[in-house]
C-alpha positions in Angstrom: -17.5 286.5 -4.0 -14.3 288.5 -3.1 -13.3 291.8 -4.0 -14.8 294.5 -6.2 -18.5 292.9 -5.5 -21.1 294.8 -3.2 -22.8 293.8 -0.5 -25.9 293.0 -2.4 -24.2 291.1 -5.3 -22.3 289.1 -2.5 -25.2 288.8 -0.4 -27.7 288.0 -3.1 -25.1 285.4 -4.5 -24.7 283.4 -1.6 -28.6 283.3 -0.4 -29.6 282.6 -4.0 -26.7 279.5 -3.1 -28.1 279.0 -0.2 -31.7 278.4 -1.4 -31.2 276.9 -4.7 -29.0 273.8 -2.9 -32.4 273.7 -0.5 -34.5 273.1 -2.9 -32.6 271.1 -5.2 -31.0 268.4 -2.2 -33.4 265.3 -2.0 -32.9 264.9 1.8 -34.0 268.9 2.3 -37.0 268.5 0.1 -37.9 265.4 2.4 -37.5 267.5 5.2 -39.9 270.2 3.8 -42.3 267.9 2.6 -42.6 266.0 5.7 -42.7 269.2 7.8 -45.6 270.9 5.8 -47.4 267.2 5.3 -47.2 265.8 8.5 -45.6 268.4 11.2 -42.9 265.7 12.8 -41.8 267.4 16.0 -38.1 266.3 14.8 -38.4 267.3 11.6 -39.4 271.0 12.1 -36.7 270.8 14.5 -34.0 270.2 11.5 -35.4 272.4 9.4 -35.4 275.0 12.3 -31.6 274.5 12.7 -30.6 274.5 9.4 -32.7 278.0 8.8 -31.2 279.4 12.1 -27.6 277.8 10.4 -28.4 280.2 7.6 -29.2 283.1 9.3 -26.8 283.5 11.2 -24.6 283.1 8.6 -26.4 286.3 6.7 -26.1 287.6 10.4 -21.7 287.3 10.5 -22.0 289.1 6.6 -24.4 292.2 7.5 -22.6 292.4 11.0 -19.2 292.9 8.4 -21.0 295.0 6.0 -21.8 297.6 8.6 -18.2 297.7 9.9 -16.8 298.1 6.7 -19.3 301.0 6.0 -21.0 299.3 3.0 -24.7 299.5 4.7 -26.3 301.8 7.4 -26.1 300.7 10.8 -28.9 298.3 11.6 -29.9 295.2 13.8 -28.0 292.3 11.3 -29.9 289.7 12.7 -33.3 290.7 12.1 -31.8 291.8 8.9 -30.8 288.8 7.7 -33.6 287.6 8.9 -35.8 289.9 6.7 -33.1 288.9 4.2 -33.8 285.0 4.2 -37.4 285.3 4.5 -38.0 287.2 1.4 -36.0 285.2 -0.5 -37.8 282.6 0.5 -40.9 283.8 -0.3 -39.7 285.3 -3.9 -38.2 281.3 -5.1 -40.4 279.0 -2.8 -43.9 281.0 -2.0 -44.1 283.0 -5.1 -44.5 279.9 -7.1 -47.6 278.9 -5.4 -49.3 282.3 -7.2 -48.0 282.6 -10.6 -44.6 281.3 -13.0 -41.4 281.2 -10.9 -39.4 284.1 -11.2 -36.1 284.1 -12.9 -32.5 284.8 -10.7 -32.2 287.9 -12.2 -35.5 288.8 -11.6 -35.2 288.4 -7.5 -32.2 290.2 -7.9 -34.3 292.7 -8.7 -37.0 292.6 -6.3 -34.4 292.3 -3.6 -32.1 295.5 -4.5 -35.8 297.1 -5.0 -37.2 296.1 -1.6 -34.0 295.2 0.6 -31.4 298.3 -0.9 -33.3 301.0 -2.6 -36.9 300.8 -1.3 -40.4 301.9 -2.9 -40.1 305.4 -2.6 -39.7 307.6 -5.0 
């Protein structure tokens, strides 16, 4: 994820990383599992740390991203924030309403809603 890549493309590579290993790692879909089931105080405290973990992560890359003049100033971390939140909801929530959508087609969504907006 060096180089010639965007923002986006880097940033949509590593939350699409980021996410996938979540939902594919036996012990994290425990954790998520347990915490929607059953609530355990402990449990929703691990997955709270581990989504802060991420977060801030996204936080360090926007915070670089505005520096190097790739995207407009802005608070990074409520963006990345924003940024984990509707990726979550494209690969994790979505599914819950209709067929799951395809990498390529949340790389859509997100350059449409994160990078380019719904105004024409």
């Amino acid at each position: 994820m060096q180089g010639k890549h965007s923002f986006y493309e880097k940033a949509h590579a590593a939350l699409y990383r980021i996410l996938e290993f979540r939902k594919e790692h036996q012990l994290t879909i425990k954790l998520l599992q347990e915490e929607r089931e059953i609530g355990t105080p402990i449990v929703q405290q691990v997955v709270d740390k581990m989504e802060r973990s991420i977060i801030s992560y996204i936080e360090h890359k926007v915070s670089a991203a505005i520096v190097s003049g790739e995207i407009e100033d802005c608070n990074p971390k409520l963006t990345a924030f924003v940024m984990f939140k509707l990726y979550i909801a494209l690969i994790f929530d979505w599914e819950k309403y209709a067929d799951p959508l395809t990498e390529n087609e949340i790389a859509k969504l997100f350059e449409m809603y994160l990078l380019k907006g719904l105004s024409l």
